[in-house]
N, C-alpha and C positions, 0 to 999 in steps of 0.2 A: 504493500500500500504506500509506502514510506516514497518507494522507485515511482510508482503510479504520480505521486501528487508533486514530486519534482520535474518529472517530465510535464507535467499539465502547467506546473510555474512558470519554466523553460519557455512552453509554447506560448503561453501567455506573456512574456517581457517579450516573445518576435513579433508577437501581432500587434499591429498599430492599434492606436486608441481610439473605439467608436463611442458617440454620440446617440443619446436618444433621438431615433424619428420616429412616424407613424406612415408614412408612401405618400401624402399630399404632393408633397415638392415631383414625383416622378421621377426623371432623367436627369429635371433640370436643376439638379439637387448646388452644383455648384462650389462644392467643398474645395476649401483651400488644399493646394498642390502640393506635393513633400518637400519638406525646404533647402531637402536636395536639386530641387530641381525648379524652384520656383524663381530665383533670379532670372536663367535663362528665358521663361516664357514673360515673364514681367519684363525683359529690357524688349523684348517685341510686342507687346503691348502696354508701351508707357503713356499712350494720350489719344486721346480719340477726336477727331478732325471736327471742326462743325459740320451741323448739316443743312441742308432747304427746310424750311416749317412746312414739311408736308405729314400728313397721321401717321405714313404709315412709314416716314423714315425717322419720325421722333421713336415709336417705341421700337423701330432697329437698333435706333443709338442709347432707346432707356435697358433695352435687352444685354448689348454689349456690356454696355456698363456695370451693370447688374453682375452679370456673369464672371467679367473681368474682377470686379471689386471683391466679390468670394474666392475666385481662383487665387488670384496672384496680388490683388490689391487695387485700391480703387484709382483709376486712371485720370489723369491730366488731361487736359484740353488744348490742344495747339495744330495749331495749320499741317496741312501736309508740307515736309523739307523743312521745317523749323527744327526737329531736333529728331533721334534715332528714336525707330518704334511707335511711329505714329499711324493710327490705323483711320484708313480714308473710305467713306463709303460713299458711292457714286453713283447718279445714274446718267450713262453715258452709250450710244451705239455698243452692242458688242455681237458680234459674229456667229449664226451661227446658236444662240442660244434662247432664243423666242421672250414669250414675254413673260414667264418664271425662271427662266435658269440664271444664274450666278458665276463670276470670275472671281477669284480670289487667289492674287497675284504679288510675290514681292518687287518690288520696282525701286526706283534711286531716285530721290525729289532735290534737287541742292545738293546730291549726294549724300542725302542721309536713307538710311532701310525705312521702305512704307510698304505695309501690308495695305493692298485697294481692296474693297469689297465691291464691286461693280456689277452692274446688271439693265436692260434695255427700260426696266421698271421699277418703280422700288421694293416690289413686292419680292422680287427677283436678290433685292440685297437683304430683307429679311431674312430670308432664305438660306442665303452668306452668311449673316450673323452667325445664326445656331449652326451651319456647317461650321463655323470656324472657332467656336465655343466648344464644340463635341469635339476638335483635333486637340483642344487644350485637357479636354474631362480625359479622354483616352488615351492622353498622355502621347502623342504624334506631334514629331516636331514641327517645328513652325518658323525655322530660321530662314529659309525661302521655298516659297509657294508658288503651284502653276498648278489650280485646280479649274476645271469648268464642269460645268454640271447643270444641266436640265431634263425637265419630268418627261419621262417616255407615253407618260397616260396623260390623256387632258385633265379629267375630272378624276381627281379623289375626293372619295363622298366617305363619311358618315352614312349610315343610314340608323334613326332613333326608332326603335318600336315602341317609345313614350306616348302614354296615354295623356290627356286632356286634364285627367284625376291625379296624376303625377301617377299614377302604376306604370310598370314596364313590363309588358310582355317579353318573357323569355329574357331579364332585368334579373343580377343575381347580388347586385350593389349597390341596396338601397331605392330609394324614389329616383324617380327621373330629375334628373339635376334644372331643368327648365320647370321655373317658378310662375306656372300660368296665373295663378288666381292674383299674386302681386305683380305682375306684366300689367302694362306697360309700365308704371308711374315708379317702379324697382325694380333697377335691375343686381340682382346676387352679382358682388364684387369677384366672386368665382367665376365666373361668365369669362373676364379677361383671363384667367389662367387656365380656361379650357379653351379661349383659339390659342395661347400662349402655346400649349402643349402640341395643337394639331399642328401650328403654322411649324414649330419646330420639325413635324414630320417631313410638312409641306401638302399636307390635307386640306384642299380648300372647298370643301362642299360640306353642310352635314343638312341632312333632311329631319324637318324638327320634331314630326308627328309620325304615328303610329302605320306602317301600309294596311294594318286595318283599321283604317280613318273613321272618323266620325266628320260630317260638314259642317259643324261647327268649326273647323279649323278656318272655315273661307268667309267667317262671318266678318265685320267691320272692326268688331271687336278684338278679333282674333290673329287679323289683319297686323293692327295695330299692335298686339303684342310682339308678333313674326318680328316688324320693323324695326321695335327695339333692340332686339336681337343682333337683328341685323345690322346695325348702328354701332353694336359693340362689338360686333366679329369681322368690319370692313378693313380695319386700317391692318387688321394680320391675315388680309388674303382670301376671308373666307366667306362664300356666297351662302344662304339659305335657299333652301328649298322646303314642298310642303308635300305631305300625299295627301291627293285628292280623292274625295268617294266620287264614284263613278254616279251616282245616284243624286248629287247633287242638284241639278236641278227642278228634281220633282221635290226636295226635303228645304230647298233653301229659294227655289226661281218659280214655285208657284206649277210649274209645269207638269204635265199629265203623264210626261212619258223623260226620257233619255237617251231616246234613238240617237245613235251621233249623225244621223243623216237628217234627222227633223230642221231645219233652220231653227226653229226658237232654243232647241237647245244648241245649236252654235253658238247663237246670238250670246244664250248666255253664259257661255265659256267664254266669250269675247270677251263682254265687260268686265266678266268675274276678273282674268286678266288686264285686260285696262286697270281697274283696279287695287289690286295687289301692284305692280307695277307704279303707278304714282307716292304707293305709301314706301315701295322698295325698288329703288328705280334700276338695280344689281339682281333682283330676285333670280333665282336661278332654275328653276321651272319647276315642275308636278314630276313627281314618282306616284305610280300606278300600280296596286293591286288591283286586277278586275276579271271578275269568274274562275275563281279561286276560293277555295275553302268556303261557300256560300255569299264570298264578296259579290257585290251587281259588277255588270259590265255590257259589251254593247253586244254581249251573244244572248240576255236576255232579249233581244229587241231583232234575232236572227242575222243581227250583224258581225263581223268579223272584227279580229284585233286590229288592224293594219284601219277601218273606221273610223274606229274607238283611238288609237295612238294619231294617226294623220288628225282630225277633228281639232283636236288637242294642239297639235303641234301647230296647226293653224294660227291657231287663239295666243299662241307666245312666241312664235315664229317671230311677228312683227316687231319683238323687245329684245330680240337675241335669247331669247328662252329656250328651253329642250324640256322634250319629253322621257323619263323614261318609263320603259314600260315591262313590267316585270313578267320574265317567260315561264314562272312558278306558279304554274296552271291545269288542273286536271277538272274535267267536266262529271256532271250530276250522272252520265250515264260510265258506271266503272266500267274501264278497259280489262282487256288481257292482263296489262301489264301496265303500272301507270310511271314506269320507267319510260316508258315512251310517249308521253300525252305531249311531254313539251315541245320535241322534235316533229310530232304529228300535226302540232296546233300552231306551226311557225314557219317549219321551213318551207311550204306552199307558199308562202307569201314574200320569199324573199325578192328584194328589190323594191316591192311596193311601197314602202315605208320612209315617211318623208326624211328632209336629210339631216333633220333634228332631233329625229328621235334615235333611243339607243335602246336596246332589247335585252334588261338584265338577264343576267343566266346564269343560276345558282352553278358553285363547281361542280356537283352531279347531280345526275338526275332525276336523285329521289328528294332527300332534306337533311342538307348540311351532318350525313351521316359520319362515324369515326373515319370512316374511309369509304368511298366511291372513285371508280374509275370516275375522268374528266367527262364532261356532259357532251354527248353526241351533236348538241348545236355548235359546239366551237368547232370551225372550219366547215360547216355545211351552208352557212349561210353569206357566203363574199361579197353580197350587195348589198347587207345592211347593216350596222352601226352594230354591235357586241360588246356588251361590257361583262364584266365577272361581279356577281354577288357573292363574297367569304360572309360567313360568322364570324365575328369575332367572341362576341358572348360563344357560352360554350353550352348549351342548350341539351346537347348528347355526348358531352364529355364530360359530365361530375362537374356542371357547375361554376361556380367559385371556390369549391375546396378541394381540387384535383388539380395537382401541377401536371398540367400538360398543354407546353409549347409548341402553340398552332404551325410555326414556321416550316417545319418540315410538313403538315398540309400542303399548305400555300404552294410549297415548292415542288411539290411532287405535281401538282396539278398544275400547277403553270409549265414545270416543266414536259408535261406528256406531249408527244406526237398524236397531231392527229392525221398526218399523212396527209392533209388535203390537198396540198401540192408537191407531194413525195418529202422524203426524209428531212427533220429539221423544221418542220410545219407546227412549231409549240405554240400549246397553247396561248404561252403568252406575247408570242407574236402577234394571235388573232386579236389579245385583248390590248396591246401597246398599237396598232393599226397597221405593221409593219407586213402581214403576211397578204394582206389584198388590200393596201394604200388608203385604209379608213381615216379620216383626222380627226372625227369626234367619238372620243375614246370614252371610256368609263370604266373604273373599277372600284366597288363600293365595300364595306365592310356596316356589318350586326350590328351596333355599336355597344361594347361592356361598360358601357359607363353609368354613374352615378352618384345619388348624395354619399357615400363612404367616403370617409377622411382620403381613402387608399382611391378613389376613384372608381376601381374596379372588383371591389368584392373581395382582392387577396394580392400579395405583394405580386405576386409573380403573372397575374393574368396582365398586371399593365402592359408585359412582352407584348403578349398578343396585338394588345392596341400599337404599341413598338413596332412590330413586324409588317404590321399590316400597311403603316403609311410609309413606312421603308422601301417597301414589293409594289407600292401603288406608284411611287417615284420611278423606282428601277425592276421591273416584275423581272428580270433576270439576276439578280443579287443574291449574295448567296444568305441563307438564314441562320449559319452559324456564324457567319461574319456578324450580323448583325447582333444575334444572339450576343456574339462578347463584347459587341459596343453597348449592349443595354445593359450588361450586367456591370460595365467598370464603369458608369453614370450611373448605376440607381444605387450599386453597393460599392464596388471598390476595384482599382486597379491591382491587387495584389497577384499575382500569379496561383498561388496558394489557394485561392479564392475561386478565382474566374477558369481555367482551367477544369476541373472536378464540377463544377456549376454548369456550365456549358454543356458538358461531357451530359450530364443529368438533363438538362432542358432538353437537348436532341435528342432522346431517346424516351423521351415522356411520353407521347403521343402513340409513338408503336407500342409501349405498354400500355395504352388505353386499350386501344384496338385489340389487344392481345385479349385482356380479363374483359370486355365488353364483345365484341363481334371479330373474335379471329377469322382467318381466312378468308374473306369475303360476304360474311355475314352480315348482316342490315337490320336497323328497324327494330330493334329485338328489347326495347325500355320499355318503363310504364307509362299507362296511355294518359294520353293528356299531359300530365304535369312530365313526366317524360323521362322522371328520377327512377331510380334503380334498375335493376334489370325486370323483363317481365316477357320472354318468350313465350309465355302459354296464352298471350294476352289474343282473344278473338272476340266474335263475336259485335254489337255496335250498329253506328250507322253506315260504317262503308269496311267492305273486307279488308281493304289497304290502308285503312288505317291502323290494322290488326299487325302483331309478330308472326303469326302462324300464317299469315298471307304470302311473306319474305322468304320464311324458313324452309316453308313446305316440306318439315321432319315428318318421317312415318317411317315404317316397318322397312322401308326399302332402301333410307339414305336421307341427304339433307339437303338444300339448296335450291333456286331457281333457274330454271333450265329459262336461259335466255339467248339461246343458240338458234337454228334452224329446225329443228326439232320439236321446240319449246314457243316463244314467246317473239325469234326473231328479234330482239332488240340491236343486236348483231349489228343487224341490217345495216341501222340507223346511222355505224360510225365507217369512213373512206373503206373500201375495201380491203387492203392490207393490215389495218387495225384492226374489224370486226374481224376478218377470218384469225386471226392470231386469237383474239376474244373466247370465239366455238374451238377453239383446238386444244385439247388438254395438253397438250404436247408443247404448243407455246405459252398458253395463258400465265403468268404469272402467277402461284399459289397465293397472292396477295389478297385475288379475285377470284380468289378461284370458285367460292360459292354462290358469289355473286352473279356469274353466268352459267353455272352447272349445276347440275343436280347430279349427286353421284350415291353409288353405297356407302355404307359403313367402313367396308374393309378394302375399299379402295384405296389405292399403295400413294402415298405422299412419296413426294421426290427425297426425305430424309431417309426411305423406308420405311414408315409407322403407316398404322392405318391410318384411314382418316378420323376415325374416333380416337385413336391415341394421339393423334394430332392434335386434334380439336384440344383434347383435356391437360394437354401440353403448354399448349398455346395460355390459356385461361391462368397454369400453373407460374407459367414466364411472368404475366405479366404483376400478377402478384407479388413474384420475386424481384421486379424491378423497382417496384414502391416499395421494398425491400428498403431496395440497396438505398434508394433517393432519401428516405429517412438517417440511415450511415453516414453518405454522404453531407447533408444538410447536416448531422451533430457534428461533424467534423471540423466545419467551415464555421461555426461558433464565435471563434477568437477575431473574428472579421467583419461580422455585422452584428448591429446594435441588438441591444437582449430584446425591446420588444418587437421589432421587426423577425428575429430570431424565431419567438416563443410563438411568435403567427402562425408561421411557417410551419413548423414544429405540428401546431397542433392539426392544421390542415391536411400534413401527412400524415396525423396517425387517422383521422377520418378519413382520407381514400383510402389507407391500407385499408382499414375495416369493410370501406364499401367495394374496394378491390374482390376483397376474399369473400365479398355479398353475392358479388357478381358470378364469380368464378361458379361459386356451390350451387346456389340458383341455377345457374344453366346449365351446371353438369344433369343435377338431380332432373329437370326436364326433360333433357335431350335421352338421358339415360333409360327412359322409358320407352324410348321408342329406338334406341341403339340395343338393346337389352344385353351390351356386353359388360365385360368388366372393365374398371378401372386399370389404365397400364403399371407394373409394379411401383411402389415409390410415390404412389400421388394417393395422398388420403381421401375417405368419402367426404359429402358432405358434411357438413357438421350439422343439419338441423335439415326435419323432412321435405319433401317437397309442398307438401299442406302447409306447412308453417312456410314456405317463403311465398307462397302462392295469397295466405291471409292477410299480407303486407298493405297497409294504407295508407296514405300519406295525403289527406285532405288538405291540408294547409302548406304542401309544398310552394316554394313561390318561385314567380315566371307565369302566372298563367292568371 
């Protein structure tokens, strides 16, 4: 014991001295720099240059300062070439970099070193700022610079599923951070440190309202809240947006119908626009749920999408507005297979679609599952506008109390081939515009956010919102890169630290997937609120919204046959990709369930059956929330105890719901495998009755 508590002393006099926080501050935490190394960045940032009284180059220069002032110390004021280390921010022509990207250049003024921050706007040196703040947090030298940089996506959105009542749908962080009932006349001072965070991404959309809208959001009233908003999220880059109910006019315009081809309801999508528009003269258009989950739209009225989106796009066309229009759609009469509704219900129509509008597309094509192959619309459709919908709330991944680092998602689906124009046809080509010359781009995220001190529910979900306007910027980036810039801005640069932390974030995710829906399985939570496991889950208003719809376990094996065989879904993606899809011989075991149906004792490429796989798989990922708790006590001497003690407890709640998950779906599936368990893997621990009588009434999200 004696050896135990000197070694722990030891490691304790290595690790630097933390600080109580709580996650508010995010990234943009700001800690002074080691005083080893703090002169060098202080003599490059010794005074910060004046600027033009424009909004939104005062809070570039109140930012700098800010940041400067905690890093290295608070900076001086002087001309550019007055003295060494003065940093200049400019907006000036630059080449090549549109109207967000940023240069950040060392150059000779008088002969003295001047870091420029320059850009064609100023929203463009904002931009520059927090790049050139994040070279100092990450500890990246700065002695001379030749950076340029701008966003491959036009639109990075937020997307809010905030209620009107401040609830948040599928919200695992508190109330919706937008303060309706005190809007207008107060605006929450938090307001500036949520576009503070986005613009540091370079996130300039967020849509405010729920896509299952209520038309009170378009009221005068409501209007006017929007504006103030919007008033406070202008000067750092960031447009509002609203989702619209489609039904609007018969709830708010007096009108009998919402045909989009009637003229009166043109008419009054016209003004309704006119309107918004005077109080938000930046408004940045309508996002659209419609005929979807029992939302209205214009198939009530025997019209089509490409109607109901052009109509629309009409109406804000004339303000620079856009529509988008969400492809997360399956109709009242259930399909085959409603893997296929969105691909059946869009790509007929491509081309038609005006050139405002943009046609979100969940990354696959069921609902923001642990894993889905990429969505059969990307690369099928090259005539019209394609954005990506991510989650970032974790809806089907444990929540807020399940560390698991969406990045390796992201990346895996941006990175897929869809072969639409042979090899190298990624996804996220389709969604940057580069694979068919698209320039009104889109890619949107969930949004996790909320009243929580921590923003998002748990220290570590902030990554997700991290990642996501990182990938929206550059959807070819890599996510453990980024992973270690978030981690030595929100905790720390030590090695020791970031290292083993990274190592754990990138591998979260495939342990979800593992103790949730190994191999290709889907769908498989509780229904509605969508917490724990619940394969046995049938019966309801629609069969697909069932587990046993997905799974289709019986006497004969597991899985959905979505081959040629089966359901065709195949079909739906270039032909090089679906035939790979139907061939067990190519398919990736990743997916493997997802398009097959196969036996029991079908041979997995490890050798194991497919049920000692399966029970395998479930057991892995257990063992990874294992190690991630190990690791996290390990890393102790390097972040604050209550930041720590968070953390801490969050992982021993996913363990627990880790090992929920696992027993739960053995015990199910096992009735209808009726084999044994592989040696070395324990049974359940409680019957299947008992995890069947599970209820969770007040789970929140929904």
């Amino acid at each position: 014991m004696r050896l135990i508590a000197l070694a722990l002393g030891l490691l304790l006099l290595a690790a630097p001295a933390v600080r109580a926080e709580d996650g508010y501050d995010l990234w943009l935490r700001y800690k002074p720099v080691e005083a080893s190394a703090r002169a060098a960045y202080a003599a490059r940032a010794a005074a910060i240059a004046p600027v033009p009284d424009t909004p939104t180059l005062k809070v570039a220069r109140a930012e700098l300062e800010r940041g400067l002032t905690g890093l290295v110390g608070k900076p001086a004021s002087a001309a550019a070439g007055a003295r060494d280390g003065v940093i200049q921010l400019t907006v000036a022509p630059q080449k090549d970099l549109g109207d967000e990207g940023y240069l950040i250049r060392t150059v000779a003024v008088n002969g003295k070193k001047t870091t420029v921050i320059a850009a064609n706007r100023d929203i463009g040196v904002l931009y520059g700022v927090f790049r050139y703040l994040e070279l100092i947090q990450t500890r990246q030298p700065v002695e001379t610079l030749d950076i340029a940089s701008s966003p491959k996506v036009k639109l990075r959105l937020l997307n809010h599923w905030d209620n009107l009542n401040r609830t948040v749908e599928r919200g695992y962080s508190g109330q919706s951070i937008f303060d309706w009932w005190r809007l207008p006349g107060h605006v929450d001072p938090r307001m500036v440190d949520y576009a503070r965070a986005n613009a540091s991404l370079g996130i300039n959309g967020t849509v405010l309202n729920n896509v299952n809208a209520k038309a009170d959001s378009l009221t005068p009233a409501y209007i006017a809240k929007a504006a103030a908003l919007a008033d406070t999220f202008r000067p750092y880059g960031i447009k509002v947006y609203l989702s619209a109910r489609w039904s609007a006019p018969v709830e708010l315009g007096g009108l009998k119908t919402a045909d989009p081809l009637d003229p009166a309801v043109a008419a009054f999508w016209k003004a309704k626009a006119d309107e918004i528009y005077k109080a938000i003269p930046d408004f940045g258009g309508f996002l659209v749920k419609a005929n979807s989950e029992g939302q209205p739209g214009p198939q009530d009225y025997g019209r089509t999408h490409v109607d109901g989106a052009n109509m629309l796009a009409d109406a804000v066309g004339p303000h620079g507005g856009v529509v988008i229009w969400r492809a997360f759609v399956y109709s009242h009469e259930q399909p085959d297979d409603r893997a296929k509704q969105g691909y059946s219900e869009f790509k007929p129509f491509d081309g038609q679609f005006r050139d405002n509008v943009v046609i979100q597309v969940k990354n696959g094509a069921i609902d923001f599952q642990p894993r889905e192959p990429f969505h059969p619309l990307f690369g099928a459709m090259p005539k019209s506008n394609l954005g990506m919908e991510f989650q970032i709330t974790k809806e089907y991944l444990g929540f807020a109390t399940h560390l698991v680092y969406l990045g390796p998602l992201y990346e895996e689906t941006l990175k897929a081939d869809t072969m639409a124009h042979g090899k190298g046809s990624t996804v996220a080509k389709v969604i940057d515009g580069a694979l068919d010359g698209r320039k009104l781009t889109v890619m949107a995220g969930v949004a996790n956010i909320g009243t929580d001190r921590n923003w998002s529910g748990s220290q570590f979900d902030q990554a997700n919102w991290y990642v996501f306007g990182r990938l929206a910027w550059d959807p070819e980036a890599s996510a453990r890169t980024i992973a270690e810039d978030w981690a030595k801005m929100t905790f720390t640069n030590d090695p020791r630290f970031v290292k083993p932390v990274v190592d754990m974030m990138m591998g979260s995710r495939e342990a979800a997937v593992d103790y949730m829906t190994p191999l290709g399985l889907h769908h498989q939570m509780g229904r509605s609120h969508h917490y724990g496991p619940g394969p046995w889950v049938a019966g309801g208003e629609r069969a697909d919204w069932t587990s046993v719809y997905y799974a289709k376990a019986g006497p004969d094996g597991i899985g959905f046959d979505r081959t040629p065989t089966g359901s065709n879904a195949t079909a739906q993606y270039a032909p090089a990709v679906g035939a790979c899809f139907a061939d067990l011989k190519c398919v990736d075991e990743k997916d493997l369930l997802w398009f097959h149906h196969l036996p029991w004792d079908y041979r997995l490429k490890s050798g194991d059956t497919l049920w000692d796989g399966m029970v395998k798989h479930y057991g892995r990922g257990v063992a990874y929330v294992d190690g991630m708790e190990k690791t996290w006590a390990s890393v102790a001497p390097y972040v604050d105890a209550p930041r720590h003690a968070e953390v801490a407890d969050f992982l021993k709640i996913q363990r627990n719901e880790a090992q929920w998950w696992r027993d739960a779906s053995i015990a199910w599936f096992q009735t209808f495998s009726k084999r044994p368990l592989p040696p070395g893997e324990k049974p359940p621990a409680r019957t299947l009755d008992y995890y069947e009588s599970l209820q969770f009434p007040y789970a929140p999200g929904i």
